[in-house]
PAGUSE-433107 format. One record per residue (C-alpha): z, y, x; residue in one letter. Coordinates in steps of 0.1 Angstrom, whole numbers, plus 5000, padded with zeros to 4 digits. Example, Ala and Ser with C-alpha at 12.3 -4.5 7.8 and 13.67 -1.06 7.14 Angstrom:
<pts>
507849555123A507149895137S
</pts>
This chain:
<pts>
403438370528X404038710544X401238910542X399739220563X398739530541X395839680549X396239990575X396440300555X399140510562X401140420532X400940010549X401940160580X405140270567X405039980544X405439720576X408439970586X405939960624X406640380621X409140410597X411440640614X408540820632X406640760662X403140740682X400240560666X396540580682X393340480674X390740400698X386540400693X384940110691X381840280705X383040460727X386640360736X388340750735X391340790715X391540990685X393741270673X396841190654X398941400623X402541400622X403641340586X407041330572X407841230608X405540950613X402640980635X399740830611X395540820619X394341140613X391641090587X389340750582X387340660613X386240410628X389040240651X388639960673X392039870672X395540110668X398240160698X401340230676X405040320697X407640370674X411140540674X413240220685X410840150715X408339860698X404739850710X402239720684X398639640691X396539540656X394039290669X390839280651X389538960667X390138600649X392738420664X391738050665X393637930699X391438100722X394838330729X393138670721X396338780700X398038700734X395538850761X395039200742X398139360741X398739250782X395839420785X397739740769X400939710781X399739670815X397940010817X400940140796X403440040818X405639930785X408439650789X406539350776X409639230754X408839500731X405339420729X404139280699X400139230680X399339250644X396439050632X393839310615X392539270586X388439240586X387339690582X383939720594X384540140595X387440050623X386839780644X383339640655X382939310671X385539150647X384738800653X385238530677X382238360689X380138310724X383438390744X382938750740X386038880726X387938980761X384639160778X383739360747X387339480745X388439520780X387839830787X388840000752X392139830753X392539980789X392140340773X394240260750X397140220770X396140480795X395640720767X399140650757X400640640789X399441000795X400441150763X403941010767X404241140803X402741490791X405941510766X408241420787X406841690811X407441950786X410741850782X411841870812X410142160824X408141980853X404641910859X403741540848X402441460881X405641460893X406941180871X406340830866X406140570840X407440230840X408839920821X408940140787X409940450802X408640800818X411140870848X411841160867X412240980907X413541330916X416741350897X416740960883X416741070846X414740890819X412940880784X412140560768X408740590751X410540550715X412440840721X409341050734X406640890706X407541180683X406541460710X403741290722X401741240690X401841630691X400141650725X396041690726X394341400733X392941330770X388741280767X389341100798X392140920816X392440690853X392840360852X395140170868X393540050902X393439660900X395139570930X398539740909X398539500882X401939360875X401239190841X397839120841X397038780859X400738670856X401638350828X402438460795X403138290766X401238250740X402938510709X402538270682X404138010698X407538030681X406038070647X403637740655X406337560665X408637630637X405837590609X405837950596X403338010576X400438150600X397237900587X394437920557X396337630545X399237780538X398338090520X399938100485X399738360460X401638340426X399638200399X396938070415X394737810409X393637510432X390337360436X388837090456X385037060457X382136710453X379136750470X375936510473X376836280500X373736260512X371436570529X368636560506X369936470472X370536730445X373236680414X371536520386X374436490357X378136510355X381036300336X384436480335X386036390303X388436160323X389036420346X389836680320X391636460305X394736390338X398236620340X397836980356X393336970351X392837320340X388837270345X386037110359X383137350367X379537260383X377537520401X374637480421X375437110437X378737120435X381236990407X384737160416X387837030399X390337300390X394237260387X397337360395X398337160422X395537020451X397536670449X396636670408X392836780415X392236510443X393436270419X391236380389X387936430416X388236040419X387836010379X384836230383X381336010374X378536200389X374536120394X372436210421X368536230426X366336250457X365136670463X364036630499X363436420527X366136120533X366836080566X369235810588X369535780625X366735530631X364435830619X365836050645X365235750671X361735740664X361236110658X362836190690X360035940710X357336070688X358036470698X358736380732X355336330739X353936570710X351136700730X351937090714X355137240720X356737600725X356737720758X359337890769X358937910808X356337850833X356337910869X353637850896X351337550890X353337260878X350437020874X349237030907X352737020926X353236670901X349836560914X350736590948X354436470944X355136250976X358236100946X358436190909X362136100889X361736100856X364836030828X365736100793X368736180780X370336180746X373436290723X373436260689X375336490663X378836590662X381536690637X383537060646X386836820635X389137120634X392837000628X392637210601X389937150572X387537440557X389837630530X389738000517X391638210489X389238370464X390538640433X387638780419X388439080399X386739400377X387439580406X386839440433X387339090455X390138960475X389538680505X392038570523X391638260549X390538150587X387438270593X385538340629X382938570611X385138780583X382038990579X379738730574X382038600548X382438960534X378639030532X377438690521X379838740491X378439090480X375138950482X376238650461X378138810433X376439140436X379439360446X379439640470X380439520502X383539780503X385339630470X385339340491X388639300512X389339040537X392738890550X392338700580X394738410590X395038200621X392137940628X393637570629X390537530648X387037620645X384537550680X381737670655X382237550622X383937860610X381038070620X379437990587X380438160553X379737820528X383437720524X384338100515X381638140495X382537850474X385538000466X384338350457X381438190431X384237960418X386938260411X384238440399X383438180370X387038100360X388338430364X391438360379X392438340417X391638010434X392337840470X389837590478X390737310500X388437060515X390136650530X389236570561X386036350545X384636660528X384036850563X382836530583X380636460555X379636840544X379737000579X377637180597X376736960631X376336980661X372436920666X371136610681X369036650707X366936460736X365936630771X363036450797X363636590827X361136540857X361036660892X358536620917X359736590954X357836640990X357936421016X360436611029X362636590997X361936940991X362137020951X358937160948X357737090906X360437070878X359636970839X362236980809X361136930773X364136940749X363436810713X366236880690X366736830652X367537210634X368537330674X366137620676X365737640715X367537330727X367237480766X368137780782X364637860802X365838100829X369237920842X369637730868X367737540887X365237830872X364338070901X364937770926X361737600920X358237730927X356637500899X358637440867X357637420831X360137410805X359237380769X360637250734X359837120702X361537090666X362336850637X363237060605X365736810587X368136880556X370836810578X372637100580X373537190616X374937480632X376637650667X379137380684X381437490713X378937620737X376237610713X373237360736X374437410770X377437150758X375036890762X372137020780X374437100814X375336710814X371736560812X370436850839X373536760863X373236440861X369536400866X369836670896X372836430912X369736150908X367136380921X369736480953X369836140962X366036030958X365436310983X368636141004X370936451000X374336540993X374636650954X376636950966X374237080995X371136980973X372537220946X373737510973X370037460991X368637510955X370537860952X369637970988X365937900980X366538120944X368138440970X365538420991X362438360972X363038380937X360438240914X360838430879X363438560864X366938430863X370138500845X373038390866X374238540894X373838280931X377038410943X379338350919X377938010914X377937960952X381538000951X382337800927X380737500941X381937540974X385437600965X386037260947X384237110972X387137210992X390137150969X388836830963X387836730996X384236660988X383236311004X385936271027X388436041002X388735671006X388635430974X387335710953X384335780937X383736140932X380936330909X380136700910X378736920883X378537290882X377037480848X376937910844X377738010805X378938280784X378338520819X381138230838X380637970860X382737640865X382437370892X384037040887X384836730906X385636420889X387636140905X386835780894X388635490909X387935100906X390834890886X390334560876X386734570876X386934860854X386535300863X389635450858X389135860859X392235990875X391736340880X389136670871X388836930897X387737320884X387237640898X386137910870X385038230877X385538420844X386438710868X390038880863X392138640845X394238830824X396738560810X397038270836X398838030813X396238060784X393338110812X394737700824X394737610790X391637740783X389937540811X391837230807X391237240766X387637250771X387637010800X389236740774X387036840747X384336790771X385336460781X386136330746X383336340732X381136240763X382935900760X382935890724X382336170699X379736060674X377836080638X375535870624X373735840593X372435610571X370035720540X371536110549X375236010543X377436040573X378635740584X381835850602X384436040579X387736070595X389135970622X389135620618X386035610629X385135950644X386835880677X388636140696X390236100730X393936060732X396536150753X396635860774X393235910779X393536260796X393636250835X395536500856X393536850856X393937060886X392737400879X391637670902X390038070897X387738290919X389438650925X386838830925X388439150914X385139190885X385539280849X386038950823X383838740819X384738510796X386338170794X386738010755X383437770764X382337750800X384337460810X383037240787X379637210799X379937100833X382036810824X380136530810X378036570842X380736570866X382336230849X378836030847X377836110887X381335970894X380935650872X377635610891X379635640926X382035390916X379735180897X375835200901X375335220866X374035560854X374935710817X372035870801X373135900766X376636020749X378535920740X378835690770X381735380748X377935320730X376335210763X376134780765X378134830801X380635090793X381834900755X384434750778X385334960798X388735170791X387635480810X390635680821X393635490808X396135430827X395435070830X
</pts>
């Protein structure tokens, strides 16, 4: 596999990116001002070691480089930031092309991908960056010509002089313009002049996906090294008691077997040799903890439900008395249990421990956390420890953590040679981090007039940490509201999952305020949009999301979907704000043979500007069908703390015919990004269950919905 050098100036010539001269810049990650440059040997290289965000590079034959900190893991950041360049340098997008960075912690902060935050921490820098450019390459051409640089223009990779028609590209002025100070400030383009930004783009990697060059973790390979594949206790709670490996040892291509903390790793030299010798492994297991299976999470959940201490996290006005004085209470519970990350691609990472320092090389969405956690593990300073970051065959959480890399590090570290650890499919379902389980009661207390006036949640989750989020919506709606939580510490290990808690929280609060809009005989919609007015003009508390924007987002798929004027359909609404967006959806259910059939998803984001509109449709769609998969049927179980489901046999996705007709729609608002990697997930499960109710009476409480008695039957949203 082709690798990326690290950035020095020696790499940059290395990569041939400035090899016969040209501009390179370097922008702060603090503070987003570009830095000076040196001329050397006629290359323009980063004058001295600071700390870049990212590098702007324009070399002599015209091409446009961007090195993108951020992990790539099909979120389309490797995509979205150099648009963001070239659009404010006016350069001719064909000769646009982004570098994934290695992880440098002096260079680039935020370098991570996580809580769709790459785009609105990077917006603005990236901007600079290409103004920056844009300025210094005008200001040469200036020179040359003997003109003053407001006079000129630039455009489609070249500054142009409208008064006589004659033209530098930028690779013929990068030389000159690495030589010209440095702007502390430069305009912006105003947004109404985009001409990139906001159009469809595809995505850079495509070609290389497509055509299986090596891009993933898994397909690293490095000369003589070693592969490893890794047993672990199948069961949270039981520590490794003694080992067998003579018969291991003893198959073709073993070089070891080594056991470290609970983990027995078989070492060879090719991964199909070491998952045949793992089977000839005989291993022992004793209890160290608690052993837990599902049916302790059933009765656990009803026993901290009505736990008479919990943590309170908000509490508005005086809840007891508006419940006392209720003319209607609705009260529900709602439940989801655990779920596996399932990325396409299984945990892996590259490890070569040496004297001198440590080499890591795989997909990771926290490098640093990687890097950090292995300094503290083997004792190393954190800057012998380097870190080459791959594309993400997936993640939605899992590779937050550092485990699988650390494994890999310790490992290396005890052989002494350079290893690649590889996990199956089984390891991560079994081994995996999860997405918590979790139970919510909701209540709401209603006036005769079916005015909202008391509100209760209690969320109980299992390792969740705060399973609500106190201060959004209906927050600041309602004059009475208490909203607290409790815990269960388990040895199940469990950890962020695509929109960490709101993924399932926004389904169980949208569907029990589509019950408690029609106990107070109300349209969901206007129930919600009342709700919001009531939060603008008398807010109660603080609150976190702005009316506004989700005001307009309700009311404009009510309108593309022609809200409750459609014959033989049964349509459900949900809206959610995460990750500083907001998403409205209408789902469409219609009656076939006795059975729901979901045709079609309405959604209108507001993630502010959209910068790529092809990835922005993906984006929404993508989390729309993860939302909607594992509503209906994502799932894991356990049984005396072994996960029952271990690949996808039994860990059931959704499938193609499966996936209705998406209809997408943004807000142009003209505001900043916002975000959009998460924020259509949420609102989905909600949106789905209030149409099954419209088409069927029957409410969903729990997820996934294929385990409810009424729904085992039911092919929802085949094309039956």
């Amino acid at each position: 596999m082709e690798t990326i050098a690290k950035t020095n100036r020696r790499d940059f010539l290395k990569l041939g990116l400035v090899a016969s001269g040209g501009l390179v810049l370097g922008f702060q990650s603090s503070s987003s001002s570009a830095l000076g440059m040196e001329v050397i040997n006629g290359s323009a290289l980063p004058a001295g070691d600071v700390n870049f965000n990212s590098y702007l590079s324009i070399s002599s034959d015209d091409l446009v480089t961007i090195f993108s900190p951020n992990p790539e893991l099909g979120q389309n950041i490797k995509t979205s930031f150099p648009m963001v360049v070239a659009e404010e340098l006016e350069a001719d997008w064909k000769k646009v092309k982004v570098v994934q960075a290695h992880l440098d912690t002096k260079k680039y902060d935020r370098q991570l991908t996580g809580g769709s935050g790459a785009v609105p921490h990077s917006w603005e820098r990236l901007r600079k960056a290409g103004a920056t450019a844009k300025y210094m390459l005008t200001e040469a051409a200036a020179k040359k010509w003997s003109v003053s640089a407001s006079a000129l223009k630039a455009e489609n990779g070249k500054v142009i002089n409208p008064a006589n028609g004659k033209s530098f590209t930028y690779g013929e002025l990068a030389n000159d313009a690495a030589l010209i100070p440095v702007p502390t400030d430069v305009k912006l383009k105003d947004k109404k002049d985009f001409k990139l930004i906001g159009t469809a783009v595809s995505n850079v990697d495509n070609k290389e996906m497509i055509t299986g060059k090596p891009l993933y973790g898994l397909d690293f390979y490095r000369e003589g090294m070693l592969y490893a594949v890794i047993t672990r206790p199948e069961s949270f709670g039981m520590k490794l008691k003694s080992v067998d490996s003579a018969a291991a040892k003893a198959l073709p291509g073993i070089v070891d077997v080594v056991t470290f903390k609970n983990n027995v790793a078989v070492v060879g030299k090719s991964t199909w040799e070491v998952l045949k010798a793992r089977k000839a492994l005989k291993i022992e297991y004793e209890k160290e903890g608690n052993i837990e299976s599902t049916s302790d999470h059933d009765r656990i959940f009803k026993e901290l439900l009505d736990k008479p201490e919990a943590t309170v996290r908000r509490k508005d006005g005086d809840v007891e008395a508006a419940f006392k004085g209720a003319a209607q209470v609705i009260k529900r519970e709602y439940q989801c249990p655990f779920l596996s990350h399932a990325p396409m691609e299984p945990m892996n990472f590259f490890a070569h421990v040496r004297a001198d320092g440590v080499e890591l090389v795989g997909p990771s969405q926290t490098p640093d956390r990687a890097r950090m956690a292995t300094a503290t593990l083997l004792g190393v300073a954190p800057e012998k420890i380097t870190l080459e970051l791959t594309r993400l065959g997936g993640g939605f959480g899992r590779r937050l953590q550092a485990d699988y890399a650390l494994e890999a590090a310790e490992l290396s570290s005890m052989i002494k040679a350079p290893v690649k650890v590889t996990w199956t499919r089984e390891d991560d379902m079994m081994g995996g981090s999860y997405r918590p389980a979790v139970r919510y009661r909701f209540e709401a207390a209603l006036d005769p007039t079916g005015k909202l006036v008391g509100y209760k949640l209690r969320g109980v989750g299992i390792n969740s940490g705060n399973p609500t989020r106190e201060d959004n919506f209906p927050s600041g709606s309602v004059d009475n509201l208490l909203i607290d939580s409790v815990e269960h510490q388990s040895p199940i290990t469990t950890g962020a999952w695509r929109a960490p808690i709101t993924n399932f929280l926004a389904f169980a609060e949208q569907a029990f305020l589509d019950e408690v809009a029609l106990a107070a005989g109300k349209d969901p919609v206007k129930f919600r949009l009342e709700l919001l007015d009531r939060a603008k003009t008398t807010p109660v508390g603080a609150i976190k999301y702005d009316i506004d924007r989700m005001k307009k987002v309700i009311e404009t798929v009510a309108e593309k979907s022609g809200w409750g004027t459609k014959k033989n359909l049964a349509q459900g609404f949900s809206v959610y704000f995460s990750h500083r967006s907001y998403v409205a959806q209408v789902a469409e259910v219609e009656m076939k043979k006795g059975q729901p059939v979901l045709k079609k998803i309405y959604a209108v984001s507001d993630c502010g500007i959209v910068i790529n509109m092809s990835g922005a449709k993906q984006q929404v769609t993508g989390g729309i069908v993860d939302g909607l998969g594992h509503s209906l049927y994502g799932q894991v179980t356990f049984k005396d703390g072994a996960a029952v489901q271990r690949n996808f046999n039994n860990y059931r996705l959704i499938r193609f015919k499966e996936v209705p007709e998406v209809e997408v729609h943004f807000i142009d608002n003209g505001i900043d990004p916002t975000g959009l990697g998460e924020p259509a997930l949420p609102p989905t499960g909600g949106a789905v269950a209030n149409a099954i109710f419209k088409a069927t009476g029957k409410r969903l409480y729990n997820q996934p919905f294929n385990q409810v008695e009424e729904m085992k039957a039911v092919k929802l949203g085949e094309k039956i």
